[in-house]
C-alpha positions in Angstrom: -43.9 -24.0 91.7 -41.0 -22.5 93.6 -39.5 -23.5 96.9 -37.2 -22.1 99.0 -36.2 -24.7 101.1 -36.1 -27.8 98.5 -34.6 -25.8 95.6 -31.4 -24.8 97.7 -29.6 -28.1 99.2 -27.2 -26.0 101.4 -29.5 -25.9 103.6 -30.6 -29.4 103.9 -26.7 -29.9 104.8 -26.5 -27.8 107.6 -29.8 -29.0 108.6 -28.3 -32.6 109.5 -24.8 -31.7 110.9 -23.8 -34.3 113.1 -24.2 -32.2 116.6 -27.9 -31.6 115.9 -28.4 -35.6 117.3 -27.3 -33.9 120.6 -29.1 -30.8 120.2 -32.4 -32.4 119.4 -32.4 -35.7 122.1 -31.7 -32.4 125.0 -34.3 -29.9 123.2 -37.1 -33.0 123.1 -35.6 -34.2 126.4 -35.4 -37.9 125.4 -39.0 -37.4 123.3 -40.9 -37.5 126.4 -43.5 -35.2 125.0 -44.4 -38.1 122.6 -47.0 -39.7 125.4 -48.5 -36.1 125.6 -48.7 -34.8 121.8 -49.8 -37.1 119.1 -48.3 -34.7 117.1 -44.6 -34.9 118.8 -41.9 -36.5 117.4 -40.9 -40.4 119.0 -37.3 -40.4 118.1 -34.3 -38.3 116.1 -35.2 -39.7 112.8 -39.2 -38.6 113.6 -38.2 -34.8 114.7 -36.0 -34.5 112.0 -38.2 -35.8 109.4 -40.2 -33.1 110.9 -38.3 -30.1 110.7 -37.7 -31.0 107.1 -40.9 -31.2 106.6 -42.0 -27.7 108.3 -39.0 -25.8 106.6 -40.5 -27.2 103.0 -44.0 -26.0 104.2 -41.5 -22.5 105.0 -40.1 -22.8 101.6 -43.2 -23.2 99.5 -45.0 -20.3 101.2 -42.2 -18.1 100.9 -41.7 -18.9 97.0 -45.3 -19.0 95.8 -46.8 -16.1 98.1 -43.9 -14.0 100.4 -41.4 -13.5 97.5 -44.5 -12.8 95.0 -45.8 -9.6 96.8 -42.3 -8.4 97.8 -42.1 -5.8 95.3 -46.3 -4.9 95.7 -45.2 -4.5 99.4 -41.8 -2.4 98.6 -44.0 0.2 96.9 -47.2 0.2 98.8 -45.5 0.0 102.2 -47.5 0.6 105.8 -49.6 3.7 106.6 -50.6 5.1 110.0 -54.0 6.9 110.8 -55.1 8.1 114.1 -52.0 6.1 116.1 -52.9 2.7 114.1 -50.5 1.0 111.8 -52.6 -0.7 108.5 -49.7 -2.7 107.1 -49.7 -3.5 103.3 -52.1 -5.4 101.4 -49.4 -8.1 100.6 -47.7 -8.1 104.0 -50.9 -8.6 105.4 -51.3 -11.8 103.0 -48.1 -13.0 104.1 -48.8 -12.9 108.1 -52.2 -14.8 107.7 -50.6 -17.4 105.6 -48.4 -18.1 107.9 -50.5 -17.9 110.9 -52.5 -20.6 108.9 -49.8 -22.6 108.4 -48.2 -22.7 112.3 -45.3 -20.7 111.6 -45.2 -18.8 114.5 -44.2 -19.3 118.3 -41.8 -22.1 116.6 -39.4 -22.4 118.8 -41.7 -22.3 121.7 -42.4 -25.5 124.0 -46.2 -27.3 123.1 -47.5 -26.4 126.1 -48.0 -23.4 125.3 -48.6 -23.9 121.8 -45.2 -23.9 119.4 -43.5 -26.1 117.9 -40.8 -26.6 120.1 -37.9 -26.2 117.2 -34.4 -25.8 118.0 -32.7 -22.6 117.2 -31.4 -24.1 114.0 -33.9 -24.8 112.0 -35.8 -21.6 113.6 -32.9 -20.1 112.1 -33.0 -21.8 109.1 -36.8 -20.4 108.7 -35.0 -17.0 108.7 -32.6 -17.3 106.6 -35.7 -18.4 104.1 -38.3 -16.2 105.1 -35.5 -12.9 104.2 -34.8 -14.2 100.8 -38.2 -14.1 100.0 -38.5 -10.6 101.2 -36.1 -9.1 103.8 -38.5 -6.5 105.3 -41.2 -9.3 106.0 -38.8 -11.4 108.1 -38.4 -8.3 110.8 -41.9 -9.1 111.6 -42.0 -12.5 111.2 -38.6 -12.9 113.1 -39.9 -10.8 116.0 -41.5 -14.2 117.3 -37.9 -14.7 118.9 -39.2 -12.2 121.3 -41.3 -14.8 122.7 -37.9 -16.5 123.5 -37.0 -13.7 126.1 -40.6 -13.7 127.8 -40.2 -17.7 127.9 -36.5 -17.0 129.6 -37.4 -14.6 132.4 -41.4 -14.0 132.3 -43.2 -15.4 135.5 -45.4 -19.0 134.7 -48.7 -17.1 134.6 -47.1 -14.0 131.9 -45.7 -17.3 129.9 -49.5 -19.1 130.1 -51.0 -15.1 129.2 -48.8 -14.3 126.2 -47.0 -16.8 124.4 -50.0 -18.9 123.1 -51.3 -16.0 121.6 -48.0 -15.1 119.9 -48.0 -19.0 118.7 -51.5 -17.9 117.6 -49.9 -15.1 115.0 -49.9 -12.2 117.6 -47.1 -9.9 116.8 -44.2 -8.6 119.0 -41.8 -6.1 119.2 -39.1 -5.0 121.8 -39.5 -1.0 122.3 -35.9 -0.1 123.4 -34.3 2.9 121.4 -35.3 6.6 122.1 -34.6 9.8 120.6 -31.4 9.8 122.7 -30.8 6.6 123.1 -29.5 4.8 120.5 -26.6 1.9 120.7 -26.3 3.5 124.4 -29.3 2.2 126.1 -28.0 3.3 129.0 -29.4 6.7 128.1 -33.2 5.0 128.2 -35.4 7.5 129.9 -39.1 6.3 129.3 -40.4 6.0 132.8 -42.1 3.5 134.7 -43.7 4.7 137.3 -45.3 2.0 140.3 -48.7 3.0 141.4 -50.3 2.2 144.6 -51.8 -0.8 143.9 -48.9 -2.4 143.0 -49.2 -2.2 138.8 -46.8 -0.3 136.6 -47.6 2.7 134.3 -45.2 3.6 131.2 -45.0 7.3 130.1 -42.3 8.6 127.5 -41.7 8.4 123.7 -39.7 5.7 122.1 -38.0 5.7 118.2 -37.2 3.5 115.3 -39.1 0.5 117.2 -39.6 -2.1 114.4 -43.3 -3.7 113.9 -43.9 -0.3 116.7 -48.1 -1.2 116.3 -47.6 -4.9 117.9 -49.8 -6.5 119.7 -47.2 -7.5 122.2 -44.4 -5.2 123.8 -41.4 -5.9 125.6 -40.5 -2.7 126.7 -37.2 -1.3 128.5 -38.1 1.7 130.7 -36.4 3.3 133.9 -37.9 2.2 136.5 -35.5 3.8 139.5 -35.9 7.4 140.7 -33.0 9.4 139.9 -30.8 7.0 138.1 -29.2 7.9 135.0 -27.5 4.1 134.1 -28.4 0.7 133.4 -28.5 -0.2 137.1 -32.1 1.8 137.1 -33.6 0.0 133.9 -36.7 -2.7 133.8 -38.2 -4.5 131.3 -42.2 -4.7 131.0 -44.8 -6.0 129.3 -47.2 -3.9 127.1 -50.3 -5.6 125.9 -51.8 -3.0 122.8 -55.3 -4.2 124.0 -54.8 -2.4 127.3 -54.5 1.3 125.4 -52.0 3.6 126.3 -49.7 3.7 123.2 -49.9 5.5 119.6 -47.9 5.3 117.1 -46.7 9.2 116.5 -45.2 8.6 112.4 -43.8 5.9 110.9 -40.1 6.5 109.3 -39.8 7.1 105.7 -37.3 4.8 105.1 -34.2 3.4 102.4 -35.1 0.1 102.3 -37.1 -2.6 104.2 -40.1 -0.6 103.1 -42.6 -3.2 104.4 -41.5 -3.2 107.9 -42.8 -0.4 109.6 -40.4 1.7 112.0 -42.4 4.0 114.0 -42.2 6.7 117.1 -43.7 5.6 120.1 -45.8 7.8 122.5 -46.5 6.3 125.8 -49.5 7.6 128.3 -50.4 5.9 131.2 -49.9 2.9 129.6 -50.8 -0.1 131.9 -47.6 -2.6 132.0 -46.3 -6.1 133.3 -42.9 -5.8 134.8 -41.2 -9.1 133.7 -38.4 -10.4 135.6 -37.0 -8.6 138.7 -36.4 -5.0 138.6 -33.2 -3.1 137.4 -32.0 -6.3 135.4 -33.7 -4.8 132.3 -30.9 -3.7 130.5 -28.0 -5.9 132.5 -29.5 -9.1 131.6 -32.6 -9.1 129.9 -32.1 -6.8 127.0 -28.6 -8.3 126.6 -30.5 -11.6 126.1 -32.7 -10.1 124.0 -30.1 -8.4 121.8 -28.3 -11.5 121.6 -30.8 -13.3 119.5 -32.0 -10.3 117.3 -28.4 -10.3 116.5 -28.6 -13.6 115.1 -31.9 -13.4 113.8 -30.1 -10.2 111.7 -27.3 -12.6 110.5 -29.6 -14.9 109.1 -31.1 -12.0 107.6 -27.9 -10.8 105.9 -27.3 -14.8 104.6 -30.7 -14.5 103.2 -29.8 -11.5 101.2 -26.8 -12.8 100.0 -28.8 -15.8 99.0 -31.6 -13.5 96.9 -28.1 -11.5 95.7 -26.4 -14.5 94.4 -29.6 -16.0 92.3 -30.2 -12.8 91.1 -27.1 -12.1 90.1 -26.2 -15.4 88.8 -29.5 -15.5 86.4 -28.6 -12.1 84.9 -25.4 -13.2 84.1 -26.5 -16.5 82.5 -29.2 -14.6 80.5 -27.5 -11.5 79.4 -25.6 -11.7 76.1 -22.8 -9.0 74.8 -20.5 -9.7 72.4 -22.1 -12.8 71.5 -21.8 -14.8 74.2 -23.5 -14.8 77.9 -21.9 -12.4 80.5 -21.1 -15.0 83.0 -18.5 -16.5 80.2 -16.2 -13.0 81.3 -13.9 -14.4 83.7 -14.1 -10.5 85.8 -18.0 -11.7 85.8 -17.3 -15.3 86.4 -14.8 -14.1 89.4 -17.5 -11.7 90.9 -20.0 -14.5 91.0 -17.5 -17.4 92.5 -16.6 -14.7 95.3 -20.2 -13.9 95.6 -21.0 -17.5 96.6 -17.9 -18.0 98.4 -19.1 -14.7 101.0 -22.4 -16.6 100.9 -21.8 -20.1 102.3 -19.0 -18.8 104.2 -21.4 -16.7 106.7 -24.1 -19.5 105.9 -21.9 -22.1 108.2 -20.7 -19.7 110.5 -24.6 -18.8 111.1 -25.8 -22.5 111.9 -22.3 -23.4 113.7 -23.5 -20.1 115.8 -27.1 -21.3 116.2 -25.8 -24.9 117.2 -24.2 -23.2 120.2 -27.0 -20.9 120.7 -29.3 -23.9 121.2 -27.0 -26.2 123.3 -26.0 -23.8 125.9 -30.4 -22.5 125.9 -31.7 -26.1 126.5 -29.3 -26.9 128.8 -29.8 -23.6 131.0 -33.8 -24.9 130.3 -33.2 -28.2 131.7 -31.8 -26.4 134.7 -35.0 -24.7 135.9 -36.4 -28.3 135.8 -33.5 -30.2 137.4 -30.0 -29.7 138.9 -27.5 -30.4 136.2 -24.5 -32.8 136.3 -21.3 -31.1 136.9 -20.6 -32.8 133.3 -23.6 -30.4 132.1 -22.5 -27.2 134.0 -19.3 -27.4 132.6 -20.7 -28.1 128.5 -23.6 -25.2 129.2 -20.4 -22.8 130.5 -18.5 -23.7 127.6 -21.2 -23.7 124.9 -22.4 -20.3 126.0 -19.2 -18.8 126.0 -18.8 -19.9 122.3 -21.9 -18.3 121.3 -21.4 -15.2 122.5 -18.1 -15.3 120.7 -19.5 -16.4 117.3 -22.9 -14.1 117.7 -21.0 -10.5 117.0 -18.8 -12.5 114.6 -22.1 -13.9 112.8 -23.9 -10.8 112.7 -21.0 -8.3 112.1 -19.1 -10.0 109.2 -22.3 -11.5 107.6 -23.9 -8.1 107.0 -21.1 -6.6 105.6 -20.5 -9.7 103.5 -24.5 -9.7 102.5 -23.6 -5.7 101.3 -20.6 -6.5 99.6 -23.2 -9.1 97.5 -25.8 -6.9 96.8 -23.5 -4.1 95.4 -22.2 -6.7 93.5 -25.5 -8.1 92.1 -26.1 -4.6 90.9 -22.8 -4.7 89.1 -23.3 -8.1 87.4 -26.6 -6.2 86.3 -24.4 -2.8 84.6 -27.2 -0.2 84.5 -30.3 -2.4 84.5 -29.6 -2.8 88.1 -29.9 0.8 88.7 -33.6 0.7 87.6 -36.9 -0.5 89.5 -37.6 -2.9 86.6 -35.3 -5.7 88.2 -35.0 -7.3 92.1 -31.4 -6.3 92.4 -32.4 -2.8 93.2 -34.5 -3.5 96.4 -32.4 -6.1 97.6 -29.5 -3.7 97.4 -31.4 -1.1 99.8 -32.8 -4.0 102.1 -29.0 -5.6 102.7 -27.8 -1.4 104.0 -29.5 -1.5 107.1 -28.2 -5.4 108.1 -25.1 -4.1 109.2 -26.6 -0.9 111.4 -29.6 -2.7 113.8 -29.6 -4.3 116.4 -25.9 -3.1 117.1 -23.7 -1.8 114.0 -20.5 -3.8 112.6 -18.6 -1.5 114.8 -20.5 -2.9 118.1 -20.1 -6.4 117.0 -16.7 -5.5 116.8 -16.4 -4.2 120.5 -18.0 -7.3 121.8 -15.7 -9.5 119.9 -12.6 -8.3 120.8 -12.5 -9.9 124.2 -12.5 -13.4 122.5 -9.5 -12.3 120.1 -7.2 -11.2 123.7 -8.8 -13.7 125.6 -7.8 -17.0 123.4 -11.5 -17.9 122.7 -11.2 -17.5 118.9 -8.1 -19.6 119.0 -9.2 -22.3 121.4 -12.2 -22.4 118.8 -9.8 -22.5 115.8 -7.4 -25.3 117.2 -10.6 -27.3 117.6 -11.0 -27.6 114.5 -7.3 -27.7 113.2 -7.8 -31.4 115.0 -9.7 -32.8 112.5 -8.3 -35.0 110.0 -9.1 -34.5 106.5 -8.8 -36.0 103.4 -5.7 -35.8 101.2 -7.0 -33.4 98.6 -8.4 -30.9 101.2 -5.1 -31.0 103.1 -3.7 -27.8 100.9 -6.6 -25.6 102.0 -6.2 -26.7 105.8 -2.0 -26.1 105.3 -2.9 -22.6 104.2 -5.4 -22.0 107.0 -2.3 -22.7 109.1 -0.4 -19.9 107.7 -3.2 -17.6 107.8 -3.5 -19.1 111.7 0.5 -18.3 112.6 -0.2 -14.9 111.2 -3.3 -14.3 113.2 -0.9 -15.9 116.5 1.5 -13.2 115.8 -0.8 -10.1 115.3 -2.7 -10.6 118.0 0.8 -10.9 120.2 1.8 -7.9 118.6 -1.3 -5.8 119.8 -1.5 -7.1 122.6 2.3 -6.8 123.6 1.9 -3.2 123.3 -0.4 -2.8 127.1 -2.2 0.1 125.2 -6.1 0.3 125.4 -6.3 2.7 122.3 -4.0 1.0 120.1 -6.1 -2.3 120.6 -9.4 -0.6 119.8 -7.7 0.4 116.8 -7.0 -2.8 115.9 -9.8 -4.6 116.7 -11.3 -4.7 113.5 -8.5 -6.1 112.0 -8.2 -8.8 114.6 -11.6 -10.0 114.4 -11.8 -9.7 110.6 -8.6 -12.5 110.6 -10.6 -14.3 113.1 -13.8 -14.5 111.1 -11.7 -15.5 108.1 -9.6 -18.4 109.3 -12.8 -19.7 111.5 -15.2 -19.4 108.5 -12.4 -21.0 106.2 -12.0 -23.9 108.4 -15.5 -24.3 108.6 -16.5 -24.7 105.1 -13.3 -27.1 105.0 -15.5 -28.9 106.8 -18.2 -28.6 105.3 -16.3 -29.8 102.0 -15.0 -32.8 104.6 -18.6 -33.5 104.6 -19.9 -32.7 101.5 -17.9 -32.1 98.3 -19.9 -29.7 96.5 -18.1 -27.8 98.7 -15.0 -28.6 97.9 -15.0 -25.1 95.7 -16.4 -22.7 97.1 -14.0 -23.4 100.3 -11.1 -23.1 97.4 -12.4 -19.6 96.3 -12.6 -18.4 99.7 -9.4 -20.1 101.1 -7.6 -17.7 98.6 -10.2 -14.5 99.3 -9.5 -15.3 103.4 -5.6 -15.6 102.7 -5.3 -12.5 101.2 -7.1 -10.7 103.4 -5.4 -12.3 106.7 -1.9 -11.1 105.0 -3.4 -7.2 104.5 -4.4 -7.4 108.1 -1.0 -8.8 109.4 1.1 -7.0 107.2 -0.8 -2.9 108.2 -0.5 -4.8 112.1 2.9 -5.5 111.8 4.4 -2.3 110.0 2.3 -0.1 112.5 3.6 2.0 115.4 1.5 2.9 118.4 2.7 6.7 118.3 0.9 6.5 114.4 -2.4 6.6 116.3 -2.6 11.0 115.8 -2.4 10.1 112.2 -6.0 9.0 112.3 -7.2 11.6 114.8 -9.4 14.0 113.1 
């Protein structure tokens, strides 16, 4: 029988990197919930043993029963009758098995009925969960939600909602509109206060994934006469208070099982969660933040699905006599493939390590003061991840679509056809790098830690570490490509032009992601030497593509900006 989590040892590598000791001794807070579940864990050893043991219950069921009705699920996909959703047969399989199994609310204290899992291996669910079928994990994934309501929700909406989404009640956040895409600012569902001091949504909203939830965070204007952020709220809608139909559901290119519907609001009763205008300024930002990393794990899970498939394929299929895989173009294609593959698979858990670190600690807050020692690691630790979050997303959806085009390739023109995997996988991975903000937003948000050194301090950071002998060419060449990221980034910013550094910003960040995904698998060969190739193949993909960046950079002139005016 197959399984996801054993069958792959990748992950079981990330899964015990040296900083999780810290994250899960601050996340269990010194396994003092031992003397009040018999079920928690009493030490680092027990909680690990633990989330091993969870992700393998993870991996079976998305071997033996998620990735089996993927293709049933891509054709039969979710219908909508008289405002209802009625998902498909097989997704609806998939959600009771894992209700059954405890697989939802994980990261959420055992109070109120979760697991109390870090980010990682919450992470590391996703990143299984979406290569057993990418569309499935947009409503399985959506439990992060609950992560936002735990954040800013008042005690008695925490104690109402999130044991019921730990039950296997679904969520979804309701933010986009017909004219109001990537600028939420443009949000114009109203919320209107009534006299008795409860809130009453009225409006339409679009492409809301899992639309027919059970639970609804919802971002509405809730200010008279505002136009901007400053006059947004987020609420709570509860489907079993009425109020909300689903209008259509989108015919869609890929993701089929997901359903992305229109939204018509009437009267419908709502929670406001949180203090008003914050919706968008903090809340939603929050929010995004984590569905951005939920979407890289997605796109690591496609390459994963894109790799296998394309790797079988080209073990299997014979021309000329021999297998295909024996072609050193075919042989090249597959090494890069895996190269793009654990490259954004450590920059997603070194992501997720900061993610949880800088969460627990701002958790730990709300039940004591923190040392100044504390303050000063949660500052720092948040500040990485929102550095590495838009680098994580942004550069591991486009790596998860340059794998899936691939995979089709490896296949020659049995990957055009519905009779192999490759072909839905290649249609799921489009849409990674277009939700929840595309590569061009992730770009915008990352650009302030290119001017503003944090990329660099991140990168020295790692330069420290020693290495052994035989790894010491990879980290000499990482120094190159780091002296050439120095110079383009003085160059740029040298220049005191606004445009011009927009223009550039892709570049930048790309030469960033590189160099701090090279050093990283380094690392990971430090650690482990089946990496120890990979981190080769990608040293050489990284170093060429620094040099292309630096080179267009430095033979550029600002006044060549009309050239790309059109």
């Amino acid at each position: 029988m197959a399984n996801f989590y054993t069958d792959n040892p990748d992950l079981k590598h990330h899964l015990t990197h040296p900083m999780m000791q810290k994250i899960v001794e601050l996340k269990e807070r010194n396994f003092t919930d031992a003397q009040k579940f018999d079920y928690a864990p009493i030490n680092f050893e027990d909680a690990m043993d633990n989330y091993d043991k969870v992700l393998e219950i993870v991996g079976d069921l998305c071997g033996n029963t998620i990735a089996e009705n993927a293709e049933g699920v891509d054709h039969e996909g979710p219908k909508v009758e008289n405002g209802r959703v009625t998902y498909a047969s097989g997704t609806q399989e998939n959600l009771e098995a894992c209700r059954k199994a405890g697989l939802m609310g994980m990261s959420m204290p055992r109070r109120l009925g979760g697991l109390n899992f870090p980010i990682t291996p919450y992470i590391m669910a996703a990143d299984i969960v979406s290569r057993a079928d990418t569309g499935f994990e947009n409503l399985w994934g959506l439990q992060d939600c609950a992560e936002t309501l735990y954040e800013f929700g008042n005690e008695e909406q925490k104690q109402k909602y999130i044991p019921r989404v730990c039950a296997g009640e679904t969520m979804s956040m309701d933010l986009t509109e017909p004219d109001a895409g990537s600028d939420l600012q443009a949000v114009m569902l109203k919320a209107t206060k009534k006299e008795d001091g409860t809130w009453v949504l009225n409006g339409v909203k679009r492409f809301i994934t899992n639309g027919d939830s059970d639970i609804h965070l919802v971002l509405a204007r809730s200010e008279e006469g505002t136009t901007d952020g400053r006059g947004l709220s987020m609420f709570i809608y509860d489907k079993r208070n009425g109020g909300v139909n689903v209008r259509r559901i989108e015919n869609k290119m890929g993701i089929k099982g997901s359903p992305t519907c229109e939204l018509t609001y009437k009267n419908a009763p709502a929670e406001l969660c949180g203090d008003t205008r914050m919706g968008l300024i903090k809340y939603v930002m929050a929010l995004m933040n984590g569905a951005r990393l939920g979407i890289a794990a997605q796109s690591v899970g496609v390459s994963e699905i894109a790799y296998r498939e394309a790797l079988q394929y080209a073990r299997e299929r014979k021309q000329f006599g021999k297998a295909i895989i024996e072609f050193p173009a075919v042989s090249e294609m597959l090494s890069v493939m895996k190269a793009k593959l654990d490259a954004s698979r450590s920059l997603l858990y070194e992501t997720a390590r900061y993610v949880d670190l800088y969460k627990v600690l701002e958790d730990i807050a709300k039940e004591r003061p923190l040392t100044p020692e504390e303050r000063k690691e949660c500052k720092q630790y948040k500040k990485l991840a929102d550095a590495l979050t838009p680098m994580a997303k942004g550069l591991s959806s486009e790596y998860c679509n340059q794998n899936a085009y691939d995979c089709i390739q490896i296949h020659g023109g049995s990957g055009f056809m519905k009779d192999y995997a490759c072909e839905r996988v290649y249609r799921d991975a489009r849409i990674t790098s277009i939700y929840e903000g595309t590569t061009q937003l992730q770009v915008v948000a990352a650009i302030r830690h290119v001017t503003t050194g944090t990329y660099m301090t991140l990168i020295d950071g790692y330069d420290a570490t020693e290495v052994k002998a035989e790894l010491q060419p990879l980290k000499e060449k990482l120094q190159a490509m780091t002296a050439k990221y120095k110079a383009a980034v003085e160059s740029v910013t040298s220049v005191n032009n606004q445009e011009y550094t927009d223009f550039m910003a892709r570049r930048l960040v790309e030469m960033a992601g590189n160099i701090v995904m090279g050093y990283l698998l380094l690392l990971d060969a430090q650690r482990n030497e089946s990496f120890e190739r990979t981190a080769g193949v990608y040293n050489k993909m990284a170093d060429a593509e620094v040099a292309k960046h630096a080179d267009f950079i430095a033979a550029f002139k600002p006044e060549q900006l009309s050239l790309y005016k059109v």
